[in-house]
N, C-alpha and C positions, 0 to 999 in steps of 0.2 A: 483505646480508639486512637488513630494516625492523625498525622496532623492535618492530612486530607480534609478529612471525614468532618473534622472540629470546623475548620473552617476552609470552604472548599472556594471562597470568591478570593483571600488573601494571595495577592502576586509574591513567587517566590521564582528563587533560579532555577531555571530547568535542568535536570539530570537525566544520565539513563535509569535510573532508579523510581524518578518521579513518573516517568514517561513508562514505566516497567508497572508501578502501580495502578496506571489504567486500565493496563490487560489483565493484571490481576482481578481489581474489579470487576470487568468484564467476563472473568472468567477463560482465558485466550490461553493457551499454553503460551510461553516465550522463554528466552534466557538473556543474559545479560554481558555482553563481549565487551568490555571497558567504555565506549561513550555509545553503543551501539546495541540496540532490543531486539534481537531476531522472533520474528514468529510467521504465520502460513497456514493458511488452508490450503483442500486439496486442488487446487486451481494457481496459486500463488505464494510466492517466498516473500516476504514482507521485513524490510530493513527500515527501524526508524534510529535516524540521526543525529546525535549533537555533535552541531558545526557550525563552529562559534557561536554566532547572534541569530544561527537559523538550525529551525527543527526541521529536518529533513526529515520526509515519509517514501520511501521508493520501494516498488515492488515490480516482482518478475512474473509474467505470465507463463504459464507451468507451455502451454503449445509453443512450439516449433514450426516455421513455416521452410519448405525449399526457396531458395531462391528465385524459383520457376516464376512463384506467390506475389514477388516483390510489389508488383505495380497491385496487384489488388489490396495486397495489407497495407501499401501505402495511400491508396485510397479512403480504407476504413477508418485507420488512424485519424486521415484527415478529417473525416465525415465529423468521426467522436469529436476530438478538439477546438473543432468548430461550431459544434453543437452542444459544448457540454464546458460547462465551467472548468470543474475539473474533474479527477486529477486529467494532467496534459498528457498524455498516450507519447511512446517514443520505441522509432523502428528502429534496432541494432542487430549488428554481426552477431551471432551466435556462433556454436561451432561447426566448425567444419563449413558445408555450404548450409546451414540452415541461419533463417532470421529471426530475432527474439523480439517481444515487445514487452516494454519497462512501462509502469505510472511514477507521475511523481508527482508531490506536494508539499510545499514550504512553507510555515511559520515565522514567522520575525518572535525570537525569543531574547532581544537585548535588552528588554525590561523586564523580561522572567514572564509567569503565565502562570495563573490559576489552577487549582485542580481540576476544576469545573471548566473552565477554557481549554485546556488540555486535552482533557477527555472530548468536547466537543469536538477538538481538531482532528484527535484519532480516529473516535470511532465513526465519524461524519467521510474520513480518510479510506477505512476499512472499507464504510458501504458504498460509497462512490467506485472504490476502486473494484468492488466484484461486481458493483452492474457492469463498466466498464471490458470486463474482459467478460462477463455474460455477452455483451453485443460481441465480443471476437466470438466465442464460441458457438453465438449464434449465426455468422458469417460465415465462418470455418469450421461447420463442424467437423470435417475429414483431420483437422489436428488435435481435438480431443481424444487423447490414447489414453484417458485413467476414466476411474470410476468412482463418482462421487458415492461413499460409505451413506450417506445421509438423503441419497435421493431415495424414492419408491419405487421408481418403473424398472 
């Protein structure tokens, strides 16, 4: 048994290792890039961060908007952000002329963090952030181009 699992309230320093054992638990696919967890469903690419004294959680919403889009997606975003604790929504350049939108959510890890607090931040992180881009997709639907494997319809 992990040292998790023994005792899950005990503060320890956060890693990408420890932050890697949530999604383990969770059961998430991910891997492990030196301070950095990558993982994603099919809607979002999901980067969680250690960066210094903060756990960074930042994610890419898989749509692409034209430019054309700008004043509406910058509407929605605002709507979300304003209405939602979090994560905070954030419109940027993509390529070429398309625009992207990012979540983000941040930890204060300068006194370390629980496994049990940990896991709360993630996977509290995870589900905020796919309702989140659920209201883009349901905004936009003309920039859903994939197909969710797990839907029915």
């Amino acid at each position: 048994m992990s040292t998790e699992q023994e005792a899950p309230n005990v503060v320890e320093p956060v890693t990408a290792e420890s932050v890697a054992a949530i999604f383990t638990e969770e059961n998430l696919e991910h891997r492990i890039e030196g301070d950095v967890v990558r993982s994603g469903f099919v809607n979002a690419a999901i980067v969680v961060a250690v960066d210094g004294s903060t756990l960074v959680f930042e994610t890419l919403w898989r749509g692409m908007a034209p430019k054309e889009l700008a004043n509406h997606l910058l509407l929605a975003v605002n709507e979300h952000n304003q209405t939602r604790f979090a994560p905070t929504l954030r419109m940027l350049e993509g390529q070429g002329e398309q625009l992207a939108v990012s979540a983000i959510r941040s930890f204060d890890i300068a006194h370390g963090a629980s496994f049990n607090q940990l896991g709360a931040f993630i996977v509290n992180s995870i589900e905020a952030t796919l309702q989140a881009f659920n209201f883009l997709e349901n905004s936009f639907p003309t920039l859903v181009t994939w197909k969710d494997p797990h839907s029915e319809h």
